[in-house]
Steps between C-alpha positions, in 0.01 A plus 500: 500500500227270587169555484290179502061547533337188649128382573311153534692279203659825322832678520646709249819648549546817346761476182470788318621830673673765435543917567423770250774788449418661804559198695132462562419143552344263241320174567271344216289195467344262201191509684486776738095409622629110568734633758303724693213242503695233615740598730489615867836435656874699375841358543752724458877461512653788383881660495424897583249737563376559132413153515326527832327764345401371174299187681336796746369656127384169327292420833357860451420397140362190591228679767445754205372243322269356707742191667632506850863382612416321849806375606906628433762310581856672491873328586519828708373878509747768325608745774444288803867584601379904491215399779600791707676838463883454482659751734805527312352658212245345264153650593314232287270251686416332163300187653273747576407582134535172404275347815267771342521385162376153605250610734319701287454189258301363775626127470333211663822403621885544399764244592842639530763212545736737607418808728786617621395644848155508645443869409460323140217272620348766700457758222396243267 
């Protein structure tokens, strides 16, 4: 994974993460306060939905500390292939939850450089 904060002359990718023996993800920081001051924009590149999901928890933390990611850019948005219900059996529409996830972050803007269908750009 790839989780890399940015703002005017800053960026600070994150390097030390990790999960505890539940599987609940880690993420920690020399300076915690220096990173939520500074930055306002989140790349992410990430493998699988854990991932996904641990950069939709550190932006959480970040507004919980007074900071405010404005921007996200992702490579593409996990479950854009499930953008509708599959007929032939699987019941999940999971770019729904995740369109949901984003939303309610209220970003300025996100740039997805891959969307897959415009159902992804629509929810988004």
């Amino acid at each position: 994974m790839s989780i890399t904060l940015k703002g005017s002359g800053f960026s600070c990718p994150i390097r030390s993460q990790g999960m505890y023996s539940d599987n609940t993800p880690m993420v920690k920081f020399a300076d915690f306060n220096e990173v939520v001051k500074k930055s306002d924009t989140m790349v992410i590149r990430y493998a699988d939905m854990t991932e996904f999901m641990t950069a939709m928890f550190l932006v959480d933390a970040i507004i919980d500390n007074g900071g405010w990611i404005r921007r996200l850019i992702l490579p593409y948005v996990p479950g854009a292939r499930q953008d509708r219900t599959n007929l032939t059996g699987d019941v999940l529409v999971t770019l729904a939850s995740v369109a949901a996830m984003i939303n309610d972050r209220a970003f300025e803007r996100v740039v997805i450089l891959d969307p897959h269908s415009p159902v992804t750009t629509q929810s988004i």
